[in-house]
matplotlib code that plots the C-alpha trace (Angstrom):
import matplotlib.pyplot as plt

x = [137.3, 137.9, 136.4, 133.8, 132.0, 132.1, 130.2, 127.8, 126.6, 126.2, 124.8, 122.2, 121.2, 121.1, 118.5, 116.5, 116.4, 115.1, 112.5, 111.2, 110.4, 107.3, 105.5, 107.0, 105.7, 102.2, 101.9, 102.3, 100.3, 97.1, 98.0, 97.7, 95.0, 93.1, 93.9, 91.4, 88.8, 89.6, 89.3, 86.3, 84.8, 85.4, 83.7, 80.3, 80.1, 80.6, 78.2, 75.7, 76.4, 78.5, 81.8, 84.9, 83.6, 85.7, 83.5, 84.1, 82.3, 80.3, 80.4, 78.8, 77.3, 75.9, 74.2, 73.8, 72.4, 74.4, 72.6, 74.4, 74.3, 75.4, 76.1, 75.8, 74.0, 70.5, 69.6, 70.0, 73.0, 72.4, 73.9, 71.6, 72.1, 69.9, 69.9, 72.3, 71.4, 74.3, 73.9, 77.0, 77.9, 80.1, 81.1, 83.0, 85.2, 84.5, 86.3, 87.0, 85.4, 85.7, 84.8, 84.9, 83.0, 83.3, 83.9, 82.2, 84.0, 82.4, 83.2, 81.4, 82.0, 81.7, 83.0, 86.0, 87.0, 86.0, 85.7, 86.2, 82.6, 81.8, 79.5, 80.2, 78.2, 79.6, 78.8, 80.3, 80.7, 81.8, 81.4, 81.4, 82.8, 81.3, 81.6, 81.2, 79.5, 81.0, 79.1, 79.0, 76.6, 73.6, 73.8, 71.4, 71.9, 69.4, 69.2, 72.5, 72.8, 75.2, 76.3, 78.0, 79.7, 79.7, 81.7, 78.9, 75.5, 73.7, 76.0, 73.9, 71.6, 68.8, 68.3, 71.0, 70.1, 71.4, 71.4, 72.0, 72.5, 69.1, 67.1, 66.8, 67.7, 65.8, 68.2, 67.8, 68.9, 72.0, 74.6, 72.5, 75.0, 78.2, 76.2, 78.7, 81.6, 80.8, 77.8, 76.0, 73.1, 72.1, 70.2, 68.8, 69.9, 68.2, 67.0, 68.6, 66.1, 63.3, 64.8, 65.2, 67.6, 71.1, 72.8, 75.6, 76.7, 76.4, 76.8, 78.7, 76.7, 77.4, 76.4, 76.5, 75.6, 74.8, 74.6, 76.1, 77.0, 78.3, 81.2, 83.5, 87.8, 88.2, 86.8, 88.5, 88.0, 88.8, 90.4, 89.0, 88.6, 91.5, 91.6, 90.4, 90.3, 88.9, 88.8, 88.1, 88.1, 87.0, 87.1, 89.2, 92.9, 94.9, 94.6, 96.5, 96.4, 97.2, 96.1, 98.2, 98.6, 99.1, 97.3, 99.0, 98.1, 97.1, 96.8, 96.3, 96.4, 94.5, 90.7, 91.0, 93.0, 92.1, 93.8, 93.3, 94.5, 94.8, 95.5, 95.7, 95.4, 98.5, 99.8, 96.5, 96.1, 92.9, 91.0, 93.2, 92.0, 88.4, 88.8, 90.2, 87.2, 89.8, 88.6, 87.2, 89.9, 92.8, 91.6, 93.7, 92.3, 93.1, 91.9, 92.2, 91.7, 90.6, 92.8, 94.4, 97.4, 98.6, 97.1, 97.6, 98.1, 100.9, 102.6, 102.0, 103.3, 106.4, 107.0, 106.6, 109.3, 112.0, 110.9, 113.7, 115.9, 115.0, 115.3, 119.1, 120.6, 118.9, 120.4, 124.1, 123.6, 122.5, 125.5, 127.8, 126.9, 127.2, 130.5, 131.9, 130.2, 130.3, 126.4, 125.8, 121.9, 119.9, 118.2, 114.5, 115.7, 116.9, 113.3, 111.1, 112.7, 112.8, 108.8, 108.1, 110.1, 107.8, 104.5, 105.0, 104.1, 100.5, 100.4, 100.9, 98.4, 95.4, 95.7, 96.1, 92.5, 91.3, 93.5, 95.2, 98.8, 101.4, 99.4, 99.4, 103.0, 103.6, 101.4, 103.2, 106.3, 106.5, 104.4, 107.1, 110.3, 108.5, 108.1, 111.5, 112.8, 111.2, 112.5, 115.9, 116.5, 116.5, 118.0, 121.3, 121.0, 120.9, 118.7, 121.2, 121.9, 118.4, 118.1, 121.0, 118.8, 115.6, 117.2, 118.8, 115.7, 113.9, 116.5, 115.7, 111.7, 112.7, 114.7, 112.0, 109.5, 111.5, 112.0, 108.4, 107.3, 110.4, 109.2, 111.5, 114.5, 113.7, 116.5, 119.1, 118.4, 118.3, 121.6, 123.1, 121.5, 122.6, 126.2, 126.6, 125.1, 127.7, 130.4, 129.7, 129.5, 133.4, 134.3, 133.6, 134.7, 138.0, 140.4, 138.3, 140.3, 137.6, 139.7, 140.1, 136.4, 135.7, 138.1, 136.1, 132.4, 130.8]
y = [93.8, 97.5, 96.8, 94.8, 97.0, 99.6, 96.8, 95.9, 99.6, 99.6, 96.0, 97.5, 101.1, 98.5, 96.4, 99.5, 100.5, 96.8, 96.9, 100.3, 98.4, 96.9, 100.4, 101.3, 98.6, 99.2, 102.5, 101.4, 99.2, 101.8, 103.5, 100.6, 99.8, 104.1, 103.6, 100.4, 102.8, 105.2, 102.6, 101.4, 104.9, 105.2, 102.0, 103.3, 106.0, 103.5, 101.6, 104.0, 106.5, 105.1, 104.0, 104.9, 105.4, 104.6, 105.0, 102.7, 102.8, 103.6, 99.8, 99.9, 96.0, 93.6, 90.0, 87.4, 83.5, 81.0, 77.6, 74.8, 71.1, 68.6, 65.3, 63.2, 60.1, 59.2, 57.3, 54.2, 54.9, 55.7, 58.1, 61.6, 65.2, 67.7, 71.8, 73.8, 77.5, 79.8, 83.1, 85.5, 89.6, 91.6, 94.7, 98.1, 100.7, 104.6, 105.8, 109.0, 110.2, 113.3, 113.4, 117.0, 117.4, 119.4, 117.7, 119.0, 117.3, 117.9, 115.6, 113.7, 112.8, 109.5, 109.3, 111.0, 111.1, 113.3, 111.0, 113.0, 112.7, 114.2, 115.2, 114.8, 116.7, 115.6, 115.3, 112.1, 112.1, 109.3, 108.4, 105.0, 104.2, 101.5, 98.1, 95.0, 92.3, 88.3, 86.7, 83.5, 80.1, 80.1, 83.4, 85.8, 89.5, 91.2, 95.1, 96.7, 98.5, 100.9, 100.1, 102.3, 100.7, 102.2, 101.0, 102.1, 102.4, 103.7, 106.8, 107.8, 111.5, 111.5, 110.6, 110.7, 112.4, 109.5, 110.8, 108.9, 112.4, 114.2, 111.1, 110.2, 106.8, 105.9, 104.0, 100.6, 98.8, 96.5, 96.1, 93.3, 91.0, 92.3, 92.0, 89.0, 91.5, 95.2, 96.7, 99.9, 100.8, 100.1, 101.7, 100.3, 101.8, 103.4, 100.6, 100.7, 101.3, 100.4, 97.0, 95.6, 92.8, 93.4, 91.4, 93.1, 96.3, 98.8, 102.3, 105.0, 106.8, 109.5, 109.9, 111.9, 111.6, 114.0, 112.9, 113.1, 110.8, 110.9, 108.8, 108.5, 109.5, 108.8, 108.9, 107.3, 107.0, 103.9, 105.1, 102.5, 104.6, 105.0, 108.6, 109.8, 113.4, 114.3, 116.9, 117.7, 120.6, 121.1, 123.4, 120.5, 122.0, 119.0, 116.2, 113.0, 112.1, 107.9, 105.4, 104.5, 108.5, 111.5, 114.8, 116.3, 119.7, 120.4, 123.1, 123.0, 126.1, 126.8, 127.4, 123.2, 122.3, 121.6, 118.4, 117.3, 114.0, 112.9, 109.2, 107.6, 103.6, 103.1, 104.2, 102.7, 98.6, 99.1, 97.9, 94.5, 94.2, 94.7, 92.2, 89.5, 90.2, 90.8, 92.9, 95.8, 97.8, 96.3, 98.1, 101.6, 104.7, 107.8, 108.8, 111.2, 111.0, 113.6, 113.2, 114.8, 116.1, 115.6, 111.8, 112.1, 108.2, 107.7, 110.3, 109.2, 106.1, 107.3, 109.4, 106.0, 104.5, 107.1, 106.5, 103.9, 106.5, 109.1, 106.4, 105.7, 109.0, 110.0, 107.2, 107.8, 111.9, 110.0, 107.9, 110.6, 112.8, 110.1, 108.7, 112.1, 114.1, 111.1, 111.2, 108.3, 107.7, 104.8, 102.3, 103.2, 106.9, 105.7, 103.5, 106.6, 109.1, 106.9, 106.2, 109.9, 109.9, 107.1, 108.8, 111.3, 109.2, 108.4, 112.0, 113.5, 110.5, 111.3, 115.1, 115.1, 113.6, 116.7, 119.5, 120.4, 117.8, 120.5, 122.2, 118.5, 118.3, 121.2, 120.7, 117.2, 117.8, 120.7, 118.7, 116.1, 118.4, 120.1, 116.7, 115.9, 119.3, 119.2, 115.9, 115.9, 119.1, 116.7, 113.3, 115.7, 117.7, 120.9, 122.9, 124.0, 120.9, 119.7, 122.7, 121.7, 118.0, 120.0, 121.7, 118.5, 117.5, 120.4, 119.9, 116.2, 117.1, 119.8, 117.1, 114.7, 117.1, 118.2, 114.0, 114.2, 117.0, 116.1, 112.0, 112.8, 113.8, 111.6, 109.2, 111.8, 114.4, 111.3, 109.6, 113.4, 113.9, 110.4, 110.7, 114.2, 112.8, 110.2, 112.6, 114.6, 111.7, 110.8, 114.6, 114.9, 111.4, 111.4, 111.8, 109.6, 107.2, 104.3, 101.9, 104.9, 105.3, 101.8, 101.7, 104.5, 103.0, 102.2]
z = [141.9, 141.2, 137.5, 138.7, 140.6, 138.1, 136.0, 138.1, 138.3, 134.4, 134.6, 137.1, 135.2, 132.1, 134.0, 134.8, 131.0, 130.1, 132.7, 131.7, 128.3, 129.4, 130.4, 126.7, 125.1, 127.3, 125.6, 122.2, 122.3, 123.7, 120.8, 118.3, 120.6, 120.1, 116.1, 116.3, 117.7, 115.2, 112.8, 114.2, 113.7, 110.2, 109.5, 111.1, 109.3, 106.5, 107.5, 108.0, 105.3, 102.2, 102.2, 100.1, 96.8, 93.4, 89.9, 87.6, 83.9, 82.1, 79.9, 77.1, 77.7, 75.0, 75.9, 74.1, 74.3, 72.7, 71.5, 70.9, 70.2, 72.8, 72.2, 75.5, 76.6, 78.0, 80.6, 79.2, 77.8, 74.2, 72.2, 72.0, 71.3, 73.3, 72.9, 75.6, 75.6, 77.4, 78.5, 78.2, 77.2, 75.8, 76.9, 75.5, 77.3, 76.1, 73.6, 75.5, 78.8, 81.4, 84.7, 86.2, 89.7, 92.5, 96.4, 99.4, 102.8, 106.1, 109.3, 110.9, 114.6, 116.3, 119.9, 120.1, 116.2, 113.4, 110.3, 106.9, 104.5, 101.6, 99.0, 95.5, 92.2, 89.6, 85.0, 83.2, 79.6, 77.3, 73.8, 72.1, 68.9, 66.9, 67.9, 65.3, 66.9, 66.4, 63.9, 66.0, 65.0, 67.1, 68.6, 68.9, 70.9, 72.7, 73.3, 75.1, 78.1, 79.9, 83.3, 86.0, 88.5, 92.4, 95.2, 97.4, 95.5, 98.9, 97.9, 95.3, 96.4, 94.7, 91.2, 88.7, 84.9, 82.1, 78.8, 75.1, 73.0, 73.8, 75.1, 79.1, 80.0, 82.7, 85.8, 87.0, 90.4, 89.9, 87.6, 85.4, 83.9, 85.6, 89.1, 89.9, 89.2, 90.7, 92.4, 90.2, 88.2, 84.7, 82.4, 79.0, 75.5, 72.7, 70.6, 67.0, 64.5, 66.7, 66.9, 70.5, 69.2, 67.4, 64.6, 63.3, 65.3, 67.7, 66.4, 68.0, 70.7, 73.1, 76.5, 79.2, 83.5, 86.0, 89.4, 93.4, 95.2, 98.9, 100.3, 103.3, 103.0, 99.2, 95.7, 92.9, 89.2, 86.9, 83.7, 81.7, 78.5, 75.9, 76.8, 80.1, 81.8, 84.7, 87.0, 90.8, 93.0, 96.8, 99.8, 101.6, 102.4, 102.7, 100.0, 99.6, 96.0, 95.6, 93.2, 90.0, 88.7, 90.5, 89.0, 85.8, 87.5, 90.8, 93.3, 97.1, 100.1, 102.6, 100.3, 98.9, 96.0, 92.0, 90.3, 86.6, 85.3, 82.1, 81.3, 78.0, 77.6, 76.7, 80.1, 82.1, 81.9, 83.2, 79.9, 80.4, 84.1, 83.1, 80.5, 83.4, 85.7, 88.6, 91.7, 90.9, 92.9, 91.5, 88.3, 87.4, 88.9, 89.9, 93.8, 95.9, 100.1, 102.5, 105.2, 108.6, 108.2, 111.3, 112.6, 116.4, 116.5, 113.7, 115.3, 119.0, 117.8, 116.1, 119.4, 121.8, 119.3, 120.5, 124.2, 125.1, 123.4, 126.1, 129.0, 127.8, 127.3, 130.8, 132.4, 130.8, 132.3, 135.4, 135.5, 134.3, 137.3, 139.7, 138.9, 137.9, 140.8, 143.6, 143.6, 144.6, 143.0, 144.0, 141.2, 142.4, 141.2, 138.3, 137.7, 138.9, 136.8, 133.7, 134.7, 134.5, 130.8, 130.0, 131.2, 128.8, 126.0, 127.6, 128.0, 124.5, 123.3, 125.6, 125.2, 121.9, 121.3, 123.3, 121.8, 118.6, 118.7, 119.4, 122.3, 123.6, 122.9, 124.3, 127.9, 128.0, 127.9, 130.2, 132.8, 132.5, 132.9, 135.4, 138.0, 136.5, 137.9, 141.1, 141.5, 140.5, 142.6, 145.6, 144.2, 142.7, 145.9, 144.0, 141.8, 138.7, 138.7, 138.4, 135.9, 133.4, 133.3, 133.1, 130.1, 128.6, 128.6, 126.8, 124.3, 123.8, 123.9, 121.0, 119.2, 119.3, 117.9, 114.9, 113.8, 114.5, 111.7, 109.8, 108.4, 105.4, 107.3, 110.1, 109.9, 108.9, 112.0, 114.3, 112.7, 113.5, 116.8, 118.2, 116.8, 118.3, 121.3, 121.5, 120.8, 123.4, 126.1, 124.5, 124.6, 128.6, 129.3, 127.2, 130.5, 133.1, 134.9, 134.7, 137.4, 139.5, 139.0, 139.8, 142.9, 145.0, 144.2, 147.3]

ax = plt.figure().add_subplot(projection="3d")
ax.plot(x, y, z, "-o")
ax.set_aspect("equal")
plt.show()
């Protein structure tokens, strides 16, 4: 009997900590639910601006018709050969091509979230070497074309300047051929000794782009030619380079950053993916992302996730004092405490929408120890007492901060934290008399 009620007294702190799950699992889910918005913001701006932008090209494009026989059967049923003409293209990656442009962010705010835009003015320049055509039966070429493929073509400010060597190219709507594969513009190309129509080759030809284009979060850049460079620098302090390379050289502080790639095709298989007419984004690029370093919701979300962690150790101090101290603490104590540990959450999520995340961190957690304070002076009948929790608590607030800041290190300063937590609990309870315990419970 002695041992039982000692385990019904666990069995009931362990029923409290379960039940404070569904207020936990409440305030994730507002958070999930706040990231939607957010997410929702970002696509209005895309909507109504341009979206994430990724440059793919320029293709050097050559169409053809194909006529060929067909044998088949009329109506009747006899035997009959009739004329099929087929329309198809080629199409050629640069030989070498650089990118360098500069990136102007600004924000732009919707509701309560500021969603990262920006500006690009950029110069493209490729060359082509020259490309033998098929001699195929019953195929004739017409006049080639470059096209410059946009993820966003509502992006574009403005005209952009096309040059073939001195002469201006003048930009079409659409991506012509390719229209069934990526969105762009086109532009028609020199004809070849005043010829509109091409038999044998294409000669080598250089050309060169100037234009801006505007986009929301990222840029990108498909390195589709055998050797590609390119360049970008911005006022924007905090960068997230992705895609399939990360920047030879790069720079960042607090006045932007400057990256440089350069990517050859034998590292890029972005030439292969063109040639399978896959999505356009799973082709090789390099991009880089304007973001937040600090996103209130992944780290509101990552703070929720330690909230049953808080309600436990809480509850063991809370036992600890009661069975140590003969305090004898009620469950709706226990519930109401670990309510005010749980509000905390709510807390740090709503303010830090209003106010920069460790001032909301900050305000948070000290209007949480503070109720806790006030009202664990009069549950523990004394205010050290309700002091040392208040401090217990700080500490815990601190801890949770530094796994916060610390996603690297997270698991190995929580590993340490919980195992010297559980140390201590052994350390102070390595002489208790559980039975004894047990025996004077009311």
């Amino acid at each position: 009997m002695k041992s039982w009620k000692l385990l019904l007294r666990f069995m009931t702190v362990g029923g409290m900590v379960m039940l404070l799950l569904i207020p936990l699992m409440m305030i994730n889910g507002t958070v999930k639910e706040r990231t939607h918005y957010r997410d929702q913001a970002v696509a209005r701006v895309s909507q109504s601006t341009a979206g994430a932008q990724q440059l793919l090209g320029p293709l050097r494009v050559m169409p053809y018709q194909q006529t060929r026989l067909v044998r088949d059967k009329d109506d009747a049923g006899q035997p009959r050969e009739r004329e099929e003409i087929e329309h198809g293209y080629l199409f050629q990656t640069p030989k070498n091509m650089q990118v360098d442009g500069k990136l102007t962010p600004s924000t732009r705010r919707v509701g309560l979230f500021d969603v990262p835009i920006y500006q690009w003015q950029a110069r493209l320049a490729a060359d082509y070497a020259p490309l033998a055509l098929p001699a195929v039966s019953g195929r004739t070429y017409a006049r080639p074309y470059l096209v410059v493929g946009l993820s966003d073509v509502r992006g574009l400010l403005g005209t952009p300047v096309l040059r073939s060597g001195e002469q201006l190219l003048e930009l079409q709507a659409g991506s012509a051929d390719m229209s069934g594969y990526m969105k762009g513009v086109h532009a028609l190309l020199p004809a070849v000794d005043g010829n509109n129509a091409v038999t044998t080759a294409l000669p080598a030809v250089a050309v060169t782009m100037d234009f801006s284009l505007a986009g929301t979060q990222s840029l990108s850049v498909a390195t589709i030619a055998d050797n590609n460079q390119v360049s970008m620098n911005s006022s924007w302090p905090h960068p997230s380079f992705s895609g399939r390379f990360l920047p030879n050289q790069r720079e960042t502080g607090e006045a932007g950053f400057k990256a440089d790639w350069q990517v050859s095709s034998l590292a890029s298989d972005a030439q292969t993916q063109l040639q399978e007419l896959g999505s356009p984004d799973q082709v090789d690029s390099v991009q880089v992302s304007l973001v937040d370093p600090v996103d209130i919701y992944t780290m509101a979300d990552r703070a929720s996730k330690y909230g049953i962690l808080f309600v436990v150790l809480t509850f063991v101090g809370f036992a600890l004092f009661e069975l140590l101290k003969r305090l004898p603490i009620h469950p709706l104590q226990y519930l109401l405490v670990g309510l005010a540990l749980a509000i905390f959450f709510l807390l740090l999520l709503s303010l830090s929408e209003h106010m920069p995340f460790l001032a909301a961190y900050l305000t948070a957690a000290a209007a949480c120890i503070g109720l806790q304070f006030v009202y664990l002076s009069g549950v523990l009948r004394s205010g050290w007492r309700a002091a040392g929790f208040a401090g217990m608590l700080t500490l815990l607030y601190g801890m949770l901060y530094g796994l916060l800041i610390s996603e690297d290190n997270a698991l190995l300063m929580g590993s340490l934290m919980l195992f010297g937590i559980l140390a201590g609990i052994m350390w102070i309870t390595r002489k208790v008399n559980w039975y004894e315990l047990g025996s004077q419970l009311r």
